[in-house]
N, C-alpha and C positions, 0 to 999 in steps of 0.2 A: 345555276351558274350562268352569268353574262355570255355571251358570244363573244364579247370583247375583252381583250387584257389593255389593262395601262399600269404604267410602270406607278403612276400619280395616285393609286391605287394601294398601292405599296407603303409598307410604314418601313419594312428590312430591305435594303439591293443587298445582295451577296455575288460575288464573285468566285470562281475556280482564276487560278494565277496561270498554268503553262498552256497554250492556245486557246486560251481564253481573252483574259486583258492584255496577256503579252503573245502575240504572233508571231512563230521560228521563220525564218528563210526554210522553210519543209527539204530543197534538194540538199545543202551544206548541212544541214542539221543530223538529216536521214544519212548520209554517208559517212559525219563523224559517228553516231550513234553505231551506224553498223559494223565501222573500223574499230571500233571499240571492245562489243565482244568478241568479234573476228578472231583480233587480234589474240586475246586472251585464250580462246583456244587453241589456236595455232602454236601461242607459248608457253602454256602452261599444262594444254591437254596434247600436245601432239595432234594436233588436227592439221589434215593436209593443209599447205601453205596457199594452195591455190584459192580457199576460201576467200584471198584476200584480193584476188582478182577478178574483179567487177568490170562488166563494158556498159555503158551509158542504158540497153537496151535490156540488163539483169533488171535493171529498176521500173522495167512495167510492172512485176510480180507485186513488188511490192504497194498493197491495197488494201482499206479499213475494212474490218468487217469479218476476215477472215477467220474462221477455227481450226487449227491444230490438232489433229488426234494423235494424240502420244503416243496409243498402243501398236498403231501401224503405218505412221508416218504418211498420210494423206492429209492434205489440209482443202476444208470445203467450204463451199459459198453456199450460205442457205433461204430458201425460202421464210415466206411471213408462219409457214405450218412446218417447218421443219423438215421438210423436203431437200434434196440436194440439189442446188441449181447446177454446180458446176465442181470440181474437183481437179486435185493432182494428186500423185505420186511425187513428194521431193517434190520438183520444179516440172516436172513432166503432166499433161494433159491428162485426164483418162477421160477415153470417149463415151457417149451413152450406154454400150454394152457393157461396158468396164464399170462406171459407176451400177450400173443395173445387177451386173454381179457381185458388186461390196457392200450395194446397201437393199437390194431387193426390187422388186416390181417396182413400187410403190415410192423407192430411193428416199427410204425414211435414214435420218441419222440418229440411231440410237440413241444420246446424249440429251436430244432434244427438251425433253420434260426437262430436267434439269438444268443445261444452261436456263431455258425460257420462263422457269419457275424463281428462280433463284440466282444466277447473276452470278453465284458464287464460283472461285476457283477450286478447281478439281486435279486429279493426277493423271484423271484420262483425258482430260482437255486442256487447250489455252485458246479461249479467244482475244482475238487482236483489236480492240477499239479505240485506240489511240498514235498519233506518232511518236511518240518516245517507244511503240513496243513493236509500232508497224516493223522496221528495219529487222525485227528480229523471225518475222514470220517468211523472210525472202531469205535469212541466212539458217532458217529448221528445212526449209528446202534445198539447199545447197548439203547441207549435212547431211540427210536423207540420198540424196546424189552419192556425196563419197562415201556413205556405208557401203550403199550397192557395187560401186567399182572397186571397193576394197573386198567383197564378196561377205561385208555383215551380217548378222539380221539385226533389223531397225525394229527396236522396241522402245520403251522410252528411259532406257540407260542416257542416251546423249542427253535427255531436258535435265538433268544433275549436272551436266559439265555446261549448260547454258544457265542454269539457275548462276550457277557458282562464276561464271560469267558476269553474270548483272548486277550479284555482288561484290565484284571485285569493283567495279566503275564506280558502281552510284548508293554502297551502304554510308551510314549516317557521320563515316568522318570522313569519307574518301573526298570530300572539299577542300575540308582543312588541310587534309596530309597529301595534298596532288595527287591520287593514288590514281592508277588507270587512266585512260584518256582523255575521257569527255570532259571533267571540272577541268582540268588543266587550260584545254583545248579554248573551251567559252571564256575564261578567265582571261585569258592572252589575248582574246577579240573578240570581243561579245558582239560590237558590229556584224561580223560574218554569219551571226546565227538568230541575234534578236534583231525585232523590228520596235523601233520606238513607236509608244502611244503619237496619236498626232494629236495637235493643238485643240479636236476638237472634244475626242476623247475626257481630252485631262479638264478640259470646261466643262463636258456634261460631268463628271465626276461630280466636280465642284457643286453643280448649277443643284444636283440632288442634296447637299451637305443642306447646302441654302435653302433647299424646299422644305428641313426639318427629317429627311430621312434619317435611318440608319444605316452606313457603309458599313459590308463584313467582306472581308478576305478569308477566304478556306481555302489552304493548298496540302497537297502531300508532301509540296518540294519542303526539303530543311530551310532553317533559317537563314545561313548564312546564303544558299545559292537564292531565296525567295528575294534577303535583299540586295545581291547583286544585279539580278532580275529589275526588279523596281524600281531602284537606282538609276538604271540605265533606262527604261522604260516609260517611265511618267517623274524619273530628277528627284534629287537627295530630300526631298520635303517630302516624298510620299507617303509619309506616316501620319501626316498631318489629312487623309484623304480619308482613310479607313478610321472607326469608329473602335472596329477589334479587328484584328487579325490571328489568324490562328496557323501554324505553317507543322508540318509533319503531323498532320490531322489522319492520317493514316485510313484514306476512306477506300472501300464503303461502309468499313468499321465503324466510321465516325456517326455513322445513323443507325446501323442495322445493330451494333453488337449493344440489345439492352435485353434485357438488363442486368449484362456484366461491359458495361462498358469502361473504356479506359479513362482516366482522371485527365483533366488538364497539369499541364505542369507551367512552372515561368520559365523564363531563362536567364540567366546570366550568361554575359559574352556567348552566346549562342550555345551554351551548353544548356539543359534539359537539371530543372533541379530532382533529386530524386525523392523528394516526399513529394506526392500525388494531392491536388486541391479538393479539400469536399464538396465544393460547387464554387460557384463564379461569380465575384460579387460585384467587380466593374470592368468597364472600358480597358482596354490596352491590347498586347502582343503576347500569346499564348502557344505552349507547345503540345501536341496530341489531342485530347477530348473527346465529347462527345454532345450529342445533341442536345438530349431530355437537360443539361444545363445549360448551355447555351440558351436554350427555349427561354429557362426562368430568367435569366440575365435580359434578353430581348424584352420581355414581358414587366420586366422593371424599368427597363430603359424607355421604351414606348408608351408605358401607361395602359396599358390593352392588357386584358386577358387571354385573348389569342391572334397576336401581329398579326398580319400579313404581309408571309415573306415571298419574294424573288430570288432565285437562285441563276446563275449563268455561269455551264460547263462544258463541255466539249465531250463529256467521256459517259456512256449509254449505264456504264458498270458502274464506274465512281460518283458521278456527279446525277445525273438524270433518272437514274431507275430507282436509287436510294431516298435522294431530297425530296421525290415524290412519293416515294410507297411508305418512306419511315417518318418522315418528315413532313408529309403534307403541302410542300410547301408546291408555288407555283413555280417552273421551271423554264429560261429559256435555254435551247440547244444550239452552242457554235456549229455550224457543217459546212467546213470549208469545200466540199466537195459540192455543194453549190454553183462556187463560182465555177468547177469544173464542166459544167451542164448550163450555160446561158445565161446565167446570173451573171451580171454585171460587178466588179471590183468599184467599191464605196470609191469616189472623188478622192475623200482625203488620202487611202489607203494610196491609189494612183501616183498622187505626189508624192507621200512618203516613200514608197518605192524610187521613186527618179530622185529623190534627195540620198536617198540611201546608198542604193548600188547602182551608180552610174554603168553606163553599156558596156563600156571598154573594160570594165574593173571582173564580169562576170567569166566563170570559168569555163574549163575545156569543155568538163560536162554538160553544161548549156547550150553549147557550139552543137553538142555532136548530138543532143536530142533524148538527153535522162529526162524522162517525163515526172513531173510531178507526181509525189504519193496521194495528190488531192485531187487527179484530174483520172477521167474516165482511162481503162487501162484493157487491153487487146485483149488479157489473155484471162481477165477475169470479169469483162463488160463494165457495167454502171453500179454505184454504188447502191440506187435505188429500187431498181427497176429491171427482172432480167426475163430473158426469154424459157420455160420450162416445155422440154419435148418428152415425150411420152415414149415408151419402149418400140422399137422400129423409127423413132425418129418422125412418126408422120405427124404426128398432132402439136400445134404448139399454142401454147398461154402464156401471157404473159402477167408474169407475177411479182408481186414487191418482196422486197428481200425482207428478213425477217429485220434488220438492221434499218431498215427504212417503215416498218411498221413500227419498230418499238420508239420509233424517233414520235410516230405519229398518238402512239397510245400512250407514253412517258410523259413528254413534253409538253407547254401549255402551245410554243410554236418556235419555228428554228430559224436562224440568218445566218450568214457567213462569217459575221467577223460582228464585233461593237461597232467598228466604224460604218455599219450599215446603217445604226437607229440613233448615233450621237447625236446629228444637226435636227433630230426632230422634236417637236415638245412631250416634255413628259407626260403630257396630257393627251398625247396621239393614242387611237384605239385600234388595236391590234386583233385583227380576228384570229379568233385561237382553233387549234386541231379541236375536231369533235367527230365521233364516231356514226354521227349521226348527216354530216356534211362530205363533201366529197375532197377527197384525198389531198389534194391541190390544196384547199384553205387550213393557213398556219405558215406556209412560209413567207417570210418577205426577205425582200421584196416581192418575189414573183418565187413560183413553183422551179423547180428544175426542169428540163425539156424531158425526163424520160418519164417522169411523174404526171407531168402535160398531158405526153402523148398518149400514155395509158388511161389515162381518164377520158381525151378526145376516142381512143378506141373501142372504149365501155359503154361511152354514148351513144 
């Protein structure tokens, strides 16, 4: 394999749609998302009210990467080997002696082999690798809080009243029928929440149609929010950009489950026909699916026997560990938490920001210091790179989180945003992650500072 990726390499680009092509406002997004199911418990499950009181400084907790143990409400930051770097109780600390006691000398997390074999979701865990789910790993801690002052025990009866939660917001008609908060909310100002592609974006798009690529859209989001989404984002032609689009792909389903996997369907008026397609015979806008046809559709479309495709996701579960392990394909990883660590915000992104939300327009919480979900965070460090002490506290390593190894072992290499690599030529060579190179090469622009420093301290 090349040392090098280019995109001009490529006969497929694919995309992931939600902080992928299109980038949220993270703090308005994260506090509708978490008002959301907040709320829903509060009104539907009797959950203390005060759930719904948040001060600017709740939202350092909220951080990628995170695991959720159901069985006894600690949520843990892990090591590249499944070690516990750091933990709480609820939203509470527990110190080295405290994790030393819950998970052993050694501070292994039980679960380990399994998330890190298989990705899959379980009923003793939930990891957090996304913002649509981040908000909900700062409100399992909040909950875990009012069991103990109600005098509970915290088992994982509350993840039923948080499922039944997530379904009330965001199942497959809650767009249509305004149900719950969040569609409502985006629908009324999507400004507040989306960031429009910028000019350079929607040209590199273009600039690939013209090189003879093939554009694919894969989202989980439904149809109707994908093209509200896109609409607003890259303007009412953007169908004319993608080649296929595929929306309620329902991933990591969408690679891993073969071979029983689910049928594509069409749509009419964004409804889901319900006889299931035996395979894919052209171009258009598709609902569910799965790979192994896709594959043959690509494979018709290209002329090739086996394309070579590009995938760009955001998410380690959905998009990254699948496209790669079931689908072979080459992967790039969004990590906005880049820019949270030295990395420079693209030009264009810069402007679109100051055309967007002008100074005076932003809210109280920006005033008062709610830190981004993407920016390094007090009470859980870096998202990369964390410090591991040994039992007595004297010894310390510093170790990559397992969430920053699987970026490095997943991935072909990761950026911040599209608008890092739009103004470059397709033709630009990208040195990619390799196990055999040092840690630092694959990112662009440039590494993150804690990823840096740990390689300058290795030397």
């Amino acid at each position: 394999m090349s040392e090098y990726f280019s995109l001009s390499d490529c006969d497929v680009i694919g995309f992931d749609l939600d902080h992928t092509l299109c980038r949220y406002h993270l703090k308005e997004t994260s506090r509708l998302i978490y008002e959301s199911i907040a709320r829903y418990l509060v009104e539907h499950k009797a959950y203390d009210k005060d759930l719904l009181n948040l001060t600017p400084a709740s939202w350092d907790f909220c951080f990628k990467g995170l695991v959720v143990d159901l069985e006894d409400g600690n949520i843990v930051k892990l090591a590249e080997d499944g070690t516990v770097l750091r933990a709480t109780h609820g939203t509470n600390d527990l110190g080295t002696e405290e994790i030393i006691k819950h998970y052993g000398a050694k501070r292994e997390w039980k679960h380990f082999n399994s998330l890190n074999t298989s990705f899959t979701r379980s009923a003793k865990y939930y990891f957090y690798d996304n913002y649509f789910d981040l908000p909900g790993a700062l409100l399992c801690g909040k909950v875990v809080d009012m069991l103990h002052k109600r005098g509970n025990e915290v088992n994982s009866d509350f993840w039923k009243d948080m499922m039944a939660a997530i379904d009330h917001n965001y199942n497959t008609s809650a767009f249509k029928e305004d149900a719950g908060t969040y569609f409502p909310s985006i629908k009324r100002d999507p400004g507040r929440y989306l960031q429009p592609c910028s000019d350079s974006v929607k040209t590199w798009l273009r600039s690939m149609k013209t090189a003879g690529k093939v554009l694919i859209l894969i989202t989980s989001s439904h149809s109707d929010y994908c093209r509200l989404i896109c609409e607003y984002i890259l303007g009412k032609d953007f169908e004319e950009l993608f080649d296929v689009i595929i929306t309620n792909a329902l991933k990591p389903g969408f690679f891993s489950l073969v071979p029983h996997q689910r049928p594509f369907r069409t749509l009419v008026n964004d409804v889901e026909e319900t006889e299931g397609l035996p395979s894919l015979d052209k171009p258009g806008w598709y609902s569910q699916g799965n790979w192994p046809h896709l594959h043959e559709l690509l494979k018709a479309m290209t002329g090739k026997p086996e394309p070579k495709v590009v995938y760009f996701g955001d998410s380690i579960r959905s998009d990254i560990f699948p496209a790669t392990t079931f689908g072979k394909w080459e992967t790039v990883m969004i990590v906005e938490e880049m820019e949270g660590e030295g990395v420079p915000k693209s030009d264009a992104a810069l402007s679109n920001e100051a055309q967007v939300e002008p100074q005076e327009k932003r809210g109280k919480f920006e005033e008062q210091g709610m830190k981004s979900p993407s920016a390094v965070s007090n009470q859980w460090g870096s998202y990369f790179v964390d410090v591991h002490r040994s039992g007595g506290g004297d010894e310390e390593s510093q170790k990559l989180t397992w969430c920053c190894h699987c970026i490095h072992t997943y991935s072909t290499m990761a950026i911040p945003s599209v608008e890092h690599i739009a103004d470059l030529p397709l033709d630009y060579k990208f040195p990619r992650f390799s196990a055999d190179k040092p840690c630092t090469i694959g990112y662009y622009p440039r590494p993150p500072d804690s990823v840096l420093k740990r390689c300058e301290n290795l030397s």
